[in-house]
C-alpha positions in Angstrom: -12.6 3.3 -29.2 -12.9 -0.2 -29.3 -12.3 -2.3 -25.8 -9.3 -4.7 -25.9 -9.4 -7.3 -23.3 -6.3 -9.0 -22.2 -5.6 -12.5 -23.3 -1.8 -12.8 -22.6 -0.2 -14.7 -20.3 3.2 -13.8 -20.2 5.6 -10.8 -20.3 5.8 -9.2 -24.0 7.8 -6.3 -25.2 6.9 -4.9 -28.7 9.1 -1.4 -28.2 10.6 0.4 -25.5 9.0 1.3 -22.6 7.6 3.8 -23.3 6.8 3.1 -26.7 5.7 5.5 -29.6 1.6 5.2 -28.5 2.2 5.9 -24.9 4.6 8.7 -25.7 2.2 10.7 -28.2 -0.5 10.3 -24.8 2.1 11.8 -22.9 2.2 14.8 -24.8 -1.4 15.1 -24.8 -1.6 14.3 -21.0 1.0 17.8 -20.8 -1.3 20.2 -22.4 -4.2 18.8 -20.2 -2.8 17.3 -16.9 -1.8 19.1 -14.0 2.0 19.2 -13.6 1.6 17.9 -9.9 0.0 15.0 -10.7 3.1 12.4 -11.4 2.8 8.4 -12.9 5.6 5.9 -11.5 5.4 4.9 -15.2 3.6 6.6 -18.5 3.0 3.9 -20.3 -0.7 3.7 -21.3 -2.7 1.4 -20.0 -5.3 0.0 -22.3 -6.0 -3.3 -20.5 -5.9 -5.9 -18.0 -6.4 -9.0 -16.5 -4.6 -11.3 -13.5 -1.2 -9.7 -12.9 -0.1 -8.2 -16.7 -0.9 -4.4 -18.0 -1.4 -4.0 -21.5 -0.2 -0.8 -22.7 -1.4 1.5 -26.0 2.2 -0.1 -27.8 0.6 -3.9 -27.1 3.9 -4.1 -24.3 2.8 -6.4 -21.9 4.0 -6.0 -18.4 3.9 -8.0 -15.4 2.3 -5.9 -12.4 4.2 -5.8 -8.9 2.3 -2.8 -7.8 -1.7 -3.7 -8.2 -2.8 0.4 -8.5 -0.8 0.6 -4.8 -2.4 -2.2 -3.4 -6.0 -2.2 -4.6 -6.1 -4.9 -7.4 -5.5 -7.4 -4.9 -8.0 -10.3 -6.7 -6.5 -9.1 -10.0 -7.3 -7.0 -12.8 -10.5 -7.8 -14.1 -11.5 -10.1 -11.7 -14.7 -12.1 -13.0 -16.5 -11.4 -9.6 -16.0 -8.1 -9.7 -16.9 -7.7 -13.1 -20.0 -9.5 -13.5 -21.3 -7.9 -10.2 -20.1 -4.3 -11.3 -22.0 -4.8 -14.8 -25.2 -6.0 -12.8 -25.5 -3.1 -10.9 -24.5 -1.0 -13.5 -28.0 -2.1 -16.0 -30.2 -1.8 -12.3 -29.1 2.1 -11.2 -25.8 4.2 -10.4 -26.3 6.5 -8.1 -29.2 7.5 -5.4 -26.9 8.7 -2.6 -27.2 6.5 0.5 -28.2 9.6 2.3 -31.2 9.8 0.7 -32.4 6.8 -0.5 -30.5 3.4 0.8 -29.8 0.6 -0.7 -28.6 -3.3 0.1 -25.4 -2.9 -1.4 -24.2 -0.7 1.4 -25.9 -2.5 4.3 -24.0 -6.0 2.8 -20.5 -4.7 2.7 -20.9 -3.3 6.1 -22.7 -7.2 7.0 -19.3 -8.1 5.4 -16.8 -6.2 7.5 -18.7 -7.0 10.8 -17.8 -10.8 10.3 -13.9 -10.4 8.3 -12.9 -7.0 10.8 -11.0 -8.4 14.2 -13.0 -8.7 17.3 -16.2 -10.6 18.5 -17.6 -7.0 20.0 -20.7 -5.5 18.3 -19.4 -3.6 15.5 -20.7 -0.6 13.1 -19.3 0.4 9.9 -19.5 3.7 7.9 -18.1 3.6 3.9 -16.6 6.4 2.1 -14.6 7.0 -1.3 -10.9 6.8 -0.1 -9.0 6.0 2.2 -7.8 9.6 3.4 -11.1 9.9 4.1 -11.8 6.7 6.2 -8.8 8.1 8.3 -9.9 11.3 8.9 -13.3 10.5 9.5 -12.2 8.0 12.3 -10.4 10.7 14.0 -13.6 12.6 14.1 -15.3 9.0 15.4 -12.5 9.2 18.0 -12.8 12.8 19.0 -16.6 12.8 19.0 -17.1 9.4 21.6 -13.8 10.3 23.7 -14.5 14.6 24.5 -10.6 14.9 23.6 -8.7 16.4 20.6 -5.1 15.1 20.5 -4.1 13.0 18.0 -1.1 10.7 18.3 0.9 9.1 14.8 4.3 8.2 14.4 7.5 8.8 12.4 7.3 7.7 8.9 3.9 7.3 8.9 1.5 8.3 6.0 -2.1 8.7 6.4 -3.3 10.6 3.5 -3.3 14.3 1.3 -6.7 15.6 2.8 -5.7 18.8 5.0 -6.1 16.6 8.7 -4.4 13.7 6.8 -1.0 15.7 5.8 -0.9 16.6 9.6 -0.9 12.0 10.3 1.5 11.9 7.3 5.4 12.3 8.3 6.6 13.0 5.2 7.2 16.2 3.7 8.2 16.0 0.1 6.4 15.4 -1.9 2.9 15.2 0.5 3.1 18.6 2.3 5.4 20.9 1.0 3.6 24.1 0.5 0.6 22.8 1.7 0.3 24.2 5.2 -1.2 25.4 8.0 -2.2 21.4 8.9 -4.7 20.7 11.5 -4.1 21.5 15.3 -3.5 18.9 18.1 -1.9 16.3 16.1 1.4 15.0 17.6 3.9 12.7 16.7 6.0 10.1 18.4 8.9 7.3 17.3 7.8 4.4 16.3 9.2 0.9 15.6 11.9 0.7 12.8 13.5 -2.7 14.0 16.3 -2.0 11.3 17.3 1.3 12.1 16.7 1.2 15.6 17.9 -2.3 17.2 15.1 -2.1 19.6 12.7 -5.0 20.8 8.6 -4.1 20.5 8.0 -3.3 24.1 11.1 -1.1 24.0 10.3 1.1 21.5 6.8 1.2 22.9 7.8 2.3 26.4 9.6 5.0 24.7 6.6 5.9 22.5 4.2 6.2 25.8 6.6 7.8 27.7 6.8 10.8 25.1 2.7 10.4 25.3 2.2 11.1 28.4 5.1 13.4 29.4 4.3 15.9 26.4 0.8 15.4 26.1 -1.2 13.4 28.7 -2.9 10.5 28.4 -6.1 11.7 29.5 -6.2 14.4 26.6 -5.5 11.5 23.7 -8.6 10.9 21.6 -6.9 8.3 18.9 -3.5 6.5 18.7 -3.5 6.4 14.8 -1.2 3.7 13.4 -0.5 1.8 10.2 0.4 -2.1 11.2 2.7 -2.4 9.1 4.3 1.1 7.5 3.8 1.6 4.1 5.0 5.0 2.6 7.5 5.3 4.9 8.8 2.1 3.9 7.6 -1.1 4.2 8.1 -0.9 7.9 7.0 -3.8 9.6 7.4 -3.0 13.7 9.1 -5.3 16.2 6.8 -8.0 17.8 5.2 -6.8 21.2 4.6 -3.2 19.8 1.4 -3.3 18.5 0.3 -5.1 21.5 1.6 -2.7 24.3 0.3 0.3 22.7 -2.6 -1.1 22.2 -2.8 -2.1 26.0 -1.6 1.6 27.0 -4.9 2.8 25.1 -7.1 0.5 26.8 -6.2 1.8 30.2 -5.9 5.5 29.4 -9.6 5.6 27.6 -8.1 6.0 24.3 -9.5 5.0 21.0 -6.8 2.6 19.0 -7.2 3.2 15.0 -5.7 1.2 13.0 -4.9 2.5 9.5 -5.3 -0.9 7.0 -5.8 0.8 4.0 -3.0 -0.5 2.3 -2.3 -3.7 4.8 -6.1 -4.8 4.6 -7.7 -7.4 2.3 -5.6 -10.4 2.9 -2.6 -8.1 1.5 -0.3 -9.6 4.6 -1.2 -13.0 4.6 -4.5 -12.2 6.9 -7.5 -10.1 6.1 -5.9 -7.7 8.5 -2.6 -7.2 9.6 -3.7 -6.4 12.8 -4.7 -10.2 13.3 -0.7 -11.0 13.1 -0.2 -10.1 17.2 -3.7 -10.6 17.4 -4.6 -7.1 18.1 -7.9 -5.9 18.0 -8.3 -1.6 17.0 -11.3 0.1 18.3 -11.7 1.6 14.7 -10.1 0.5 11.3 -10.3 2.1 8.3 -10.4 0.4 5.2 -9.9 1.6 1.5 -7.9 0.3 -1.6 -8.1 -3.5 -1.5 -11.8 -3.9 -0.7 -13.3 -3.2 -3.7 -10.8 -4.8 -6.7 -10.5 -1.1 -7.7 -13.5 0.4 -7.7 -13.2 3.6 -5.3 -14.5 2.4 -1.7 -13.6 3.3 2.1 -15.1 1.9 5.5 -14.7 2.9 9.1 -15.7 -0.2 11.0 -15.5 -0.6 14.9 -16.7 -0.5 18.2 -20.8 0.5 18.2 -20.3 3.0 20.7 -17.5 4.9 19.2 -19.6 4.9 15.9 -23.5 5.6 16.9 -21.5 8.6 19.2 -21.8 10.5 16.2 -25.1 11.8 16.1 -27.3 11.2 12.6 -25.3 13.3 9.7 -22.4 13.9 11.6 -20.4 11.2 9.2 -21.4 10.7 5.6 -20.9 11.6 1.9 -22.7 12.1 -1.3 -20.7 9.3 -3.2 -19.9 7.2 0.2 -20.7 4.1 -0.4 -21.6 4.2 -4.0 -23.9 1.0 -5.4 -21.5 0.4 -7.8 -18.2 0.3 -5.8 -20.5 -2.0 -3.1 -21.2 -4.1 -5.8 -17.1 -4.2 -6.4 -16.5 -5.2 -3.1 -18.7 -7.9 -2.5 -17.1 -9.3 -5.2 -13.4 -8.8 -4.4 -14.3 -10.4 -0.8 -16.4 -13.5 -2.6 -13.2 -13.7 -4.7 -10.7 -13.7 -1.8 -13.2 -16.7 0.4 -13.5 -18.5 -2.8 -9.9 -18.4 -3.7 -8.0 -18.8 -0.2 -5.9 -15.6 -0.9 -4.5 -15.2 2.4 -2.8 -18.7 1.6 -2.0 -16.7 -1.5 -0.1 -14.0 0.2 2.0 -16.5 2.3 2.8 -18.5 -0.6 4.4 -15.1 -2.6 5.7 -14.2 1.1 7.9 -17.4 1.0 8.8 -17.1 -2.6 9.7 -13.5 -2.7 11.5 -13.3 0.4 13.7 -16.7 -0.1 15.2 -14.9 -3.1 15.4 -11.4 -1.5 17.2 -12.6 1.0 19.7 -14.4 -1.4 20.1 -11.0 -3.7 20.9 -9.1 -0.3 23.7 -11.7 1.0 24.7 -11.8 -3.4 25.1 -8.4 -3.7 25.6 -6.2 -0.5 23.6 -3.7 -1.4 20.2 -4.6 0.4 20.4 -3.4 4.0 17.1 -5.3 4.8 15.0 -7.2 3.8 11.1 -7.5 5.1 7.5 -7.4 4.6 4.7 -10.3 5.3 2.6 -11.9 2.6 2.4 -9.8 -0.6 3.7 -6.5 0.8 7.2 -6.9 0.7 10.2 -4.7 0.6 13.9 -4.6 -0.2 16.1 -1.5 1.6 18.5 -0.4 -0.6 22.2 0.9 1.5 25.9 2.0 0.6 27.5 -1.5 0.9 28.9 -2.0 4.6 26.9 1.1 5.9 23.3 1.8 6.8 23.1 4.9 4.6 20.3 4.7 2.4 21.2 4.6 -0.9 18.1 6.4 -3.2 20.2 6.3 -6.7 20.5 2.9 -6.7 16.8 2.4 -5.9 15.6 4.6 -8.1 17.8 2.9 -10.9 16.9 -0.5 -9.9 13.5 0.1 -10.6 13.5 1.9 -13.8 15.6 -1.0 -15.2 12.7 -3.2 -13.8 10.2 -0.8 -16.2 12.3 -0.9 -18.6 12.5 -4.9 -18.9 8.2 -4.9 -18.5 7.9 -5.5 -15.0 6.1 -2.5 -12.4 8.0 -2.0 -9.3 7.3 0.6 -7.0 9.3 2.7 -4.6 9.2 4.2 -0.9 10.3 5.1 2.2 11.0 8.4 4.1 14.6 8.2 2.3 13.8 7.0 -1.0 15.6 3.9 -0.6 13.1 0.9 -0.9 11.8 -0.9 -3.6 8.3 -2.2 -2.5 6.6 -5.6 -4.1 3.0 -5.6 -4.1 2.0 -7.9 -6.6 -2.0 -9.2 -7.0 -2.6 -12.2 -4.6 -4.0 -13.9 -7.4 -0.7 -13.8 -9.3 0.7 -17.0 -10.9 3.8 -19.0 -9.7 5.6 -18.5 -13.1 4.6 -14.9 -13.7 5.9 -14.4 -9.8 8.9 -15.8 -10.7 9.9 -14.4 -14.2 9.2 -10.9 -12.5 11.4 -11.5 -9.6 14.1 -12.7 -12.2 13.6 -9.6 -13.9 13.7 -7.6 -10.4 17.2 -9.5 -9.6 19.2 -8.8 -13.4 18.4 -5.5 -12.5 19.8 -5.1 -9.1 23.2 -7.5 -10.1 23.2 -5.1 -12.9 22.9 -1.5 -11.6 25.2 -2.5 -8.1 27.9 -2.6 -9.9 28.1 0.9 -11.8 
């Protein structure tokens, strides 16, 4: 099959979405596919570059989702690309394990100067970001002697086994899927919207269900995302990062911060973490670091790591040359091009308008999110009570006009944004346009 490389620059739609070439794949992808893997939207990508999709129909979409926050430099990124086909021509594959390379020793060079903190700092890399989790509980269990394991409502963490036990949500994560892992407990978090409370409030009341039920001094990890995604888009109250980070410091507990989908300048900085200026013991690392190549890192505190004695942590494909190669372009891309100063500048745009559409309509309970990972909550007008039709109408009429939105949250009620940094002003804003028709549109049925 001949390769078709993107050269559009704008939203273009030759049939409906689907069309007639990514409907015959569909039936194809039946006979072949397991039935429990699902796709937001089956329209067949053929190529890509900067913020649009090409499908097999030549529809050309604008892309508010990035592959879930991995495409964060764009599709196609020339970085990436040129690095990716360099390695590609020199070897694939020799398993770090067995014979190293400089690939893998650069990106962890890499994250010991972009990760927060000044302390000496080790880094591990696996495939995905399930597995940079749950190998950073093992970190956490291995350097503290302890086994519990602390996450919070709404949280996700991952579909390995331990993983589903950090993930809150049943349906569709762990339904079926059980027994999870032992000596993993969960307490609230922050959910400003739905619970009124200030940071250090809804921290005190997170602690105080720590150490009443469990104990302090049998908590290996706190595991938290900064900012929610799965369950939401939920970005927590100022102060409560902060305080539970402080409560881990005095009770000898390791503070993990899950930035797999908030890393990589997604949030305005290269971690969401450095908002409040909180600095996690361990932080694990996937989607965004390698401009969607598969790549996963544990990076933190020396003594947490090297407590793991030689081939305790590790993995044939962990740190593959090529996906290395990926993200040392993705991170010269993201220097080179300021995206941080990206992320703000969609932040500004996106949420100006959001927050116009909510007052407009009075449909949107809330309206959140920092840099590119932003979010709209969808509610019954005058109520609270999350309204999932509407959501899930609102963005089908978004796919249906060219233009990738995705949703979340434990009720099924939030349209999340989470556009390539690299995106233009004028493809930012005929998408948005697009993303308002559509909520004007399906309010009022």
């Amino acid at each position: 099959m001949a390769v078709t490389v993107t050269t559009e620059t704008q939203r273009r739609l030759r049939t409906e979405i689907p069309g007639p070439a990514s409907r015959a794949l569909q039936e194809r992808r039946a006979a072949v596919v397991a039935a429990g893997v699902s796709s937001v939207l089956p329209v067949y990508v053929t190529s890509a570059e900067g913020g649009l999709l090409t499908d097999a129909d030549g529809n050309v979409l604008i892309d508010f989702g990035s592959g879930i926050a991995v495409t964060n430099v764009g599709h196609a990124a020339p970085a990436v690309v040129d690095r990716v086909r360099e390695q590609v021509a020199r070897f694939t594959h020799t398993c770090f394990m067995v014979t190293p390379y400089e690939g893998y020793v650069e990106v962890c060079e890499a994250l010991d100067k972009l990760t927060p903190g000044t302390h000496e700092k080790r880094s591990v890399l696996f495939n995905s970001g399930a597995e940079a989790v749950e190998n950073a509980v093992k970190i956490a269990r291995a350097a503290t002697g302890r086994q519990a394991v602390v996450v919070f409502d709404h949280a996700y963490h991952g579909r390995t086994n331990l993983t589903m036990a950090l993930t809150a949500k049943s349906i569709p994560y762990k339904h079926g899927f059980g027994p999870f892992a032992p000596e993993v407990y969960r307490v609230p978090g922050s959910y400003p919207y739905r619970d009124g409370l200030s940071g250090p409030e809804a921290a005190r009341i997170a602690i105080d269900r720590i150490e009443k039920q469990i104990g302090g001094d049998q908590v290996a990890a706190v595991v938290l995302e900064p900012v929610q995604g799965e369950g939401g888009f939920i970005e927590p109250a100022p102060g409560f990062l902060p305080a539970l980070s402080a409560w881990c410091t005095e009770n000898g507990v390791v503070f993990v911060a899950d930035e797999v989908q908030t890393g990589f300048c997604r949030t305005g900085e290269w971690f969401a973490s450095t908002h409040e200026e909180v600095v996690p013991d361990l932080i694990a690392t996937a989607k965004g670091i390698a401009g969607g190549l598969p790549l996963a890192a544990v990076t933190g505190r020396a003594e947490l790591l090297d407590a793991v004695p030689p081939g305790g942590l590790g993995g044939t494909y962990g740190g593959n040359p090529i996906a290395c190669a990926a993200a040392l372009g993705s991170i010269e891309t993201m220097r080179q091009e300021n995206l941080a100063a990206s992320a703000k500048r969609i932040e500004n745009a996106v949420l100006a308008r959001l927050r116009a559409l909510a007052e407009e309509t009075g449909v949107i309970g809330d309206v959140r999110g920092r840099g590119a990972m932003l979010a709209a909550e969808f509610v019954k007008p005058g109520t609270t009570e999350p309204d999932a039709d509407l959501t899930k109408r609102v963005a089908q009429a978004c796919h249906q006009a060219g233009v990738v939105v995705l949703t979340c949250g434990t009720y099924g009620n939030v349209v999340r944004l989470l556009p390539p940094l690299s995106l233009s002003a004028e493809l930012l804003d005929e998408g948005l346009s697009v993303l308002e028709h559509a909520v004007r549109t399906e309010a009022v049925k």
